[in-house]
MARFI-426466 format. One record per residue: residue in three letters; chain; x, y, z of N, C-alpha, C, O in turn. Coordinates in steps of 0.001 Angstrom, whole numbers, plus 500000, padded with zeros to 6 digits. Layout:
N
+-----+-------+--------+--------+--------+--------+--------+--------+--------+--------+--------+--------+--------+--------+
: res : chain :    n.u :    n.v :    n.w :   ca.u :   ca.v :   ca.w :    c.u :    c.v :    c.w :    o.u :    o.v :    o.w :
+-----+-------+--------+--------+--------+--------+--------+--------+--------+--------+--------+--------+--------+--------+
: ALA :     A :      X :      Y :      Z :      X :      Y :      Z :      X :      Y :      Z :      X :      Y :      Z :
...
+-----+-------+--------+--------+--------+--------+--------+--------+--------+--------+--------+--------+--------+--------+
//
This chain:
101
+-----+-------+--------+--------+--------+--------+--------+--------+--------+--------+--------+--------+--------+--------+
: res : chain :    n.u :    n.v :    n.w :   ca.u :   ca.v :   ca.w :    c.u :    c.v :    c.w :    o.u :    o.v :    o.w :
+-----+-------+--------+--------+--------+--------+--------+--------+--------+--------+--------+--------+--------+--------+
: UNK :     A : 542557 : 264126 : 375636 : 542170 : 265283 : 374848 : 540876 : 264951 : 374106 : 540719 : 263759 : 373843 :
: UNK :     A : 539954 : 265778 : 373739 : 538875 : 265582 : 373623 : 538925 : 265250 : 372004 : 540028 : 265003 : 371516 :
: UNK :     A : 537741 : 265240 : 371157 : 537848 : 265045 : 369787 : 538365 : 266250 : 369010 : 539300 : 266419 : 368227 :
: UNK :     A : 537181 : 267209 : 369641 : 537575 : 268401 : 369029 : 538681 : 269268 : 369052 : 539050 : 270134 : 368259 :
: UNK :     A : 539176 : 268827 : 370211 : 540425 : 269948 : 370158 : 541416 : 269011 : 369243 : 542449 : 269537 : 368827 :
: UNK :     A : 541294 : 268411 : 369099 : 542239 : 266849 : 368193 : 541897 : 267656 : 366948 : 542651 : 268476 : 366425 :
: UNK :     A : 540686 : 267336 : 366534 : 539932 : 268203 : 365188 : 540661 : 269503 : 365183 : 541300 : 269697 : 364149 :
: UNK :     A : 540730 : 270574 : 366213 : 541008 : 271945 : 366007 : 542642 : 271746 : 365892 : 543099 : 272376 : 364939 :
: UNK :     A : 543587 : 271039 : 366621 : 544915 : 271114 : 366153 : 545474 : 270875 : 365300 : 546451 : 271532 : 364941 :
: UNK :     A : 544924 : 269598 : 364552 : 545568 : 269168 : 363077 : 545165 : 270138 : 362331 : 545962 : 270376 : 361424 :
: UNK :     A : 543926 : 271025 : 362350 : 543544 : 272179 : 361325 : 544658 : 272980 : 361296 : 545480 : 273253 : 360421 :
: UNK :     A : 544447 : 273424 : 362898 : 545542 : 274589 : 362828 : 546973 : 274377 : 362021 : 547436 : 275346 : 361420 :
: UNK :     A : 547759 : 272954 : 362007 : 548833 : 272912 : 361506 : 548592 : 272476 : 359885 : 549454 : 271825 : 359294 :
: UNK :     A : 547699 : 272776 : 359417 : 547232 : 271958 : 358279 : 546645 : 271401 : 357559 : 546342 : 271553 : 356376 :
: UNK :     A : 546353 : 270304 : 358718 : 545490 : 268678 : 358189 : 544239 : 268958 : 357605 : 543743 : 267838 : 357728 :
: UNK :     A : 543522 : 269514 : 357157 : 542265 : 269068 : 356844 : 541561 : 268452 : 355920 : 540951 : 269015 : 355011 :
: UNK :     A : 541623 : 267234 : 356126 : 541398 : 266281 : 355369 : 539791 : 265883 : 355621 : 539208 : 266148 : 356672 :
: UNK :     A : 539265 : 265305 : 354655 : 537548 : 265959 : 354832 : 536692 : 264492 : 355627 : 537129 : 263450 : 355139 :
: UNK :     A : 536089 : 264357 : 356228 : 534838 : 263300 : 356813 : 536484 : 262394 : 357662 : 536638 : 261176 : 357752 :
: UNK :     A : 537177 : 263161 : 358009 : 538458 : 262332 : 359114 : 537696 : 262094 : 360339 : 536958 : 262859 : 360959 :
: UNK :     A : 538140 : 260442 : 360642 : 537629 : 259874 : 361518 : 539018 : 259276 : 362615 : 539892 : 258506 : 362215 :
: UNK :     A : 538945 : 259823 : 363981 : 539831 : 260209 : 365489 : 539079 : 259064 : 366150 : 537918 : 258824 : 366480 :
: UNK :     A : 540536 : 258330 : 366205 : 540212 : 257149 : 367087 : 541413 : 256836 : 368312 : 542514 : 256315 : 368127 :
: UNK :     A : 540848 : 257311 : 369567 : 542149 : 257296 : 370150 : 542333 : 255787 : 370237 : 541321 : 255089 : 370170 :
: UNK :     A : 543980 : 254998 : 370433 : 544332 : 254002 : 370502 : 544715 : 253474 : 372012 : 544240 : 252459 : 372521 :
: UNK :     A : 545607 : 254303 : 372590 : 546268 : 253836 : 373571 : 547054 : 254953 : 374153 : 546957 : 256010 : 373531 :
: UNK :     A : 547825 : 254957 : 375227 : 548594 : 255864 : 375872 : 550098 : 255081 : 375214 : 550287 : 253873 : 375354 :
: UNK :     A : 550975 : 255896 : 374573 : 551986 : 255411 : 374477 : 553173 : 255210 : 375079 : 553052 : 255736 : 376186 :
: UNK :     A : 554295 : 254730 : 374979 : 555436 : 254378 : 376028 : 555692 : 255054 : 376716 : 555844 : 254922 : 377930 :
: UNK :     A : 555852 : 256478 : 375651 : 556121 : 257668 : 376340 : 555345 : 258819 : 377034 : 555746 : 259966 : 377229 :
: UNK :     A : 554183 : 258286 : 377355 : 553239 : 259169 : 378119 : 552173 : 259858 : 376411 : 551042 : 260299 : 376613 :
: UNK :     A : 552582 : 259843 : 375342 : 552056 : 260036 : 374710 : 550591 : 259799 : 374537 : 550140 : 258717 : 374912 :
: UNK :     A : 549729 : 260772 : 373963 : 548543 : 260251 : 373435 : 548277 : 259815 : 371950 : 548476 : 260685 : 371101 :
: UNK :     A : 547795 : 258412 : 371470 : 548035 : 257999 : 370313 : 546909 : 258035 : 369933 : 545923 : 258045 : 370670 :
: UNK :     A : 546907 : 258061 : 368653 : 545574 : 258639 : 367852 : 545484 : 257950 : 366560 : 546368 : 258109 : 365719 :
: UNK :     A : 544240 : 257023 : 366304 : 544175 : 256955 : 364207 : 543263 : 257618 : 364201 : 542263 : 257888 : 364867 :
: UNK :     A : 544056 : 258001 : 362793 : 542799 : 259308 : 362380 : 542981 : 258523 : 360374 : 543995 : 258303 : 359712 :
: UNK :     A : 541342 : 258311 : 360003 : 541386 : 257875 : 358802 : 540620 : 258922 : 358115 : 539929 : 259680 : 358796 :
: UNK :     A : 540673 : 259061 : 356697 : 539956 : 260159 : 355622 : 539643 : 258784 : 354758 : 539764 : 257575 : 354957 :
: UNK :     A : 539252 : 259497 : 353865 : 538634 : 258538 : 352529 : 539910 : 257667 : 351995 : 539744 : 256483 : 351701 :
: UNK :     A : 541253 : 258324 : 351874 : 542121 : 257646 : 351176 : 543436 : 257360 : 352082 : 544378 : 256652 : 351726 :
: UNK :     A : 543314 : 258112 : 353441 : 544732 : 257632 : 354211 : 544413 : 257361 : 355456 : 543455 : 257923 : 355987 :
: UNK :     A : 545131 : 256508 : 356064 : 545152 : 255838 : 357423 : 546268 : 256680 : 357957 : 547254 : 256912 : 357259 :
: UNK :     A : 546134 : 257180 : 359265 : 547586 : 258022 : 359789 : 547567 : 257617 : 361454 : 546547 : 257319 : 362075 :
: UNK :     A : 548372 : 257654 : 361783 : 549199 : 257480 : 363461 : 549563 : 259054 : 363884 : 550283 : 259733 : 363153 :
: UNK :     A : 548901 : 259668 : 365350 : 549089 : 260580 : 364963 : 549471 : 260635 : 366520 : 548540 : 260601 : 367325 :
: UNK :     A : 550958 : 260729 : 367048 : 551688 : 260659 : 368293 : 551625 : 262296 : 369076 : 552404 : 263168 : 368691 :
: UNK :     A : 550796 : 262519 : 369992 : 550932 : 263595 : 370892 : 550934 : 263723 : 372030 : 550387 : 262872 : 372731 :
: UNK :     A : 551652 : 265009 : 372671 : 552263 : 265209 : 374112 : 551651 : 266552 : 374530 : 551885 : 267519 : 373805 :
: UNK :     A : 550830 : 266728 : 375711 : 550976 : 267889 : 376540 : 552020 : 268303 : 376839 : 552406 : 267572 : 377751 :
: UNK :     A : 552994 : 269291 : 376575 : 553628 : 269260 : 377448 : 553958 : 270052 : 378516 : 554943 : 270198 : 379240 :
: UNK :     A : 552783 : 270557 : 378407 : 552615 : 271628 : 380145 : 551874 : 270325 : 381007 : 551648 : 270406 : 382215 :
: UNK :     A : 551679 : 269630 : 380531 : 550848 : 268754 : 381716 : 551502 : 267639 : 381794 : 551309 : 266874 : 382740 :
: UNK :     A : 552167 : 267433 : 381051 : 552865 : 265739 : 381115 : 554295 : 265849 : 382433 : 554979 : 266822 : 382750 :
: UNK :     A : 554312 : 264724 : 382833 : 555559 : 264837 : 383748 : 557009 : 264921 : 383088 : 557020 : 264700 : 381877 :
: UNK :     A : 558408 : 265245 : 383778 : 559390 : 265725 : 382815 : 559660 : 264466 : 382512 : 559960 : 264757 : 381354 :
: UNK :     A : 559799 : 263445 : 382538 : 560270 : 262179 : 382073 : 559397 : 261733 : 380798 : 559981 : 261379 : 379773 :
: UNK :     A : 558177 : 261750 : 380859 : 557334 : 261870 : 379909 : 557364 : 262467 : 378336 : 557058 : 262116 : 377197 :
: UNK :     A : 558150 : 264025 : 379319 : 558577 : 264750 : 378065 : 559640 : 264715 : 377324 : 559790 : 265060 : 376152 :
: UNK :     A : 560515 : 264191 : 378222 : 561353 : 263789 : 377899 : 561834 : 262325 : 376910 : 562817 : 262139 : 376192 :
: UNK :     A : 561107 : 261779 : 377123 : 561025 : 260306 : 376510 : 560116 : 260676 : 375510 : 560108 : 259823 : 374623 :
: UNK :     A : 559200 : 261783 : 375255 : 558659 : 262092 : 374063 : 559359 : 262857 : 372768 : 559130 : 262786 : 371561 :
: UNK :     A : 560201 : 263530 : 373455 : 561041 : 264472 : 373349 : 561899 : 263637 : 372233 : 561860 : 263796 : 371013 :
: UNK :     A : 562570 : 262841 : 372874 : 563720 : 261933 : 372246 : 563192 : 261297 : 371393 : 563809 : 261401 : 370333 :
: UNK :     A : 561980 : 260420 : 371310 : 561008 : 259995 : 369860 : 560922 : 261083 : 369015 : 560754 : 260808 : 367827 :
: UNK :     A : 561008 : 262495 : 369384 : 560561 : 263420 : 368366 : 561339 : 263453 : 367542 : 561348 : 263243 : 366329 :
: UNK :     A : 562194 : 263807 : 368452 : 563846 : 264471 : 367610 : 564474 : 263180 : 366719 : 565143 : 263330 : 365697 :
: UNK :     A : 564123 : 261894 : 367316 : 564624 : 261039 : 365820 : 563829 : 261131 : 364842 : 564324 : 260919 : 363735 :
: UNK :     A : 562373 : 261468 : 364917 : 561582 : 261403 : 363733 : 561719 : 262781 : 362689 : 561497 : 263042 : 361507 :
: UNK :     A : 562334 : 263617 : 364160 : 562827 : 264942 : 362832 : 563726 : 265027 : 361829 : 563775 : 265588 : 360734 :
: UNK :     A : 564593 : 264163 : 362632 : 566249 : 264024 : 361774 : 565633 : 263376 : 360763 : 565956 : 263854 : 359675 :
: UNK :     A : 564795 : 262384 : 360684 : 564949 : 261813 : 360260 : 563869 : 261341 : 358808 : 564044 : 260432 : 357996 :
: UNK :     A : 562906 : 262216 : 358889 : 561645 : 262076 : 358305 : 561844 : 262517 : 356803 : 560903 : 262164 : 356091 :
: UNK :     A : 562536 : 262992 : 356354 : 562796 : 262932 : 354545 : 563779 : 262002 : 354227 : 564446 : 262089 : 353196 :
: UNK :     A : 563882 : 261297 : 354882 : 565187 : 259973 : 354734 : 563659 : 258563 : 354228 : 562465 : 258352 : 354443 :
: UNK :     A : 564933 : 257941 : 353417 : 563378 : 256749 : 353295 : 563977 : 255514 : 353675 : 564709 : 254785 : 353006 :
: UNK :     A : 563495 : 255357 : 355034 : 564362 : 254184 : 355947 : 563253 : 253231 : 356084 : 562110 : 253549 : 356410 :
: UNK :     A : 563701 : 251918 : 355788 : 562239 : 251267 : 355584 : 561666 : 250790 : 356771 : 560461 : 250537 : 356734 :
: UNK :     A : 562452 : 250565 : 358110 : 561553 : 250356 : 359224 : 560919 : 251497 : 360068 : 560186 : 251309 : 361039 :
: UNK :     A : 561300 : 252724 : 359565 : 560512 : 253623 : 360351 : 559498 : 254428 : 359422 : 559655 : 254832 : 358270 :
: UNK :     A : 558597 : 254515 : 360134 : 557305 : 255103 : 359226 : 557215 : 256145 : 358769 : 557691 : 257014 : 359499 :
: UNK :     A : 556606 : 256666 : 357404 : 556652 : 257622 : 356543 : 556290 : 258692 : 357432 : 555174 : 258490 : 357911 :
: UNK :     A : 556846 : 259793 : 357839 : 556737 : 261077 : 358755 : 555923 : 262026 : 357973 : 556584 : 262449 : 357025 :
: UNK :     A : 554513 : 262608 : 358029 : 553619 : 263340 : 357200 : 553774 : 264639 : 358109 : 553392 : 265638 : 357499 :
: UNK :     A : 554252 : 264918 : 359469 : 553973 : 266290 : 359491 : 554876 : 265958 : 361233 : 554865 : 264943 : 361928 :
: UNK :     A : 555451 : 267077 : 361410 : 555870 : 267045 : 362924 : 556016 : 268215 : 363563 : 556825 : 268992 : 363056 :
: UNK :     A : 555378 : 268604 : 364674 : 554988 : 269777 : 364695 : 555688 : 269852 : 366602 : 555732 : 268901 : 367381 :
: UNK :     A : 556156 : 271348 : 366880 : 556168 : 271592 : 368370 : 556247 : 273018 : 368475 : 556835 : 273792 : 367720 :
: UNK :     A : 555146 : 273431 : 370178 : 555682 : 274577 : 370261 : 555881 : 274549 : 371659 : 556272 : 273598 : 372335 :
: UNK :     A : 555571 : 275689 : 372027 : 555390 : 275430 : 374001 : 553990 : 274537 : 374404 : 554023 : 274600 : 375633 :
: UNK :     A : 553096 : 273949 : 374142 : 552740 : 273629 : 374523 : 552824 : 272471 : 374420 : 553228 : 271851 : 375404 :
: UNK :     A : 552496 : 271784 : 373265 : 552607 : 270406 : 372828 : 553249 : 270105 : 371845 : 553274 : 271011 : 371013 :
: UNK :     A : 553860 : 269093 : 371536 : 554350 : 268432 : 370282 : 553560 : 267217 : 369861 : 553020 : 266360 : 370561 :
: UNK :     A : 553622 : 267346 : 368559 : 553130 : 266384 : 367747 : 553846 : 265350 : 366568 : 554807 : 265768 : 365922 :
: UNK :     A : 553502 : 264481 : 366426 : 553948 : 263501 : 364969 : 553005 : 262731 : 364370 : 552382 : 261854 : 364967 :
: UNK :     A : 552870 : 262994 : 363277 : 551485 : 262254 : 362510 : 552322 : 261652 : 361318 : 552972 : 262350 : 360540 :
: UNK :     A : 552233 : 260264 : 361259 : 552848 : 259507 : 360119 : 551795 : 258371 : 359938 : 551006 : 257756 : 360655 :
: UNK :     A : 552193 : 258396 : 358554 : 551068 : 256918 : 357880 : 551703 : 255855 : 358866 : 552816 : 255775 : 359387 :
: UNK :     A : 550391 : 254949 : 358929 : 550107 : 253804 : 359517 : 550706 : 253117 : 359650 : 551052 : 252785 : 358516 :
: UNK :     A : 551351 : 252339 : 360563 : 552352 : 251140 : 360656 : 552001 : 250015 : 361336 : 550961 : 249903 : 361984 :
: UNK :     A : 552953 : 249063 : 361189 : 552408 : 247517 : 361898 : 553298 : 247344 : 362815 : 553253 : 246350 : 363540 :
+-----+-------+--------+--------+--------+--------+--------+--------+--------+--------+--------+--------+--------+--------+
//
């Protein structure tokens, strides 16, 4: 996914956090596309899925990361990372949480 449409989706759900800097990382386990995105004061991880384009296993294995981070994201569990926003519709789903090691 390109920068901008990266730029145009976190707007749309929200994010706009000012001089944010999109750094893609890696393809994740789950077919995911992984993303840091830094502002002046926060570092964030920001986990996303096509999912008109991704294969069903893909989505599926994204799918199942989602849904624990939903259950689970106002809980304060100390090995899983602070959940800042989690988003899905028909097309794609998303998870953007502060930074982890």
């Amino acid at each position: 996914m390109m920068y901008e449409t990266i730029k145009e989706l976190i707007e749309q759900i929200g994010i706009t956090e000012k001089n944010l800097k999109i750094t893609p990382i890696t393809v994740g386990a789950s077919g995911s596309e992984v993303y840091e995105l830094v502002s002046e004061d926060k570092m964030m991880i920001l986990k996303l899925i096509d999912l008109k384009s991704a294969d069903s296993h893909q989505c599926q294995t994204f799918m199942n990361e989602w849904d624990l981070y939903n259950r689970v994201q106002d809980m304060q569990i100390p090995f899983i990372p602070k959940i800042l926003h989690i988003y899905k519709n028909d097309d794609y789903a998303l998870i953007l949480m502060k930074e982890y090691e």
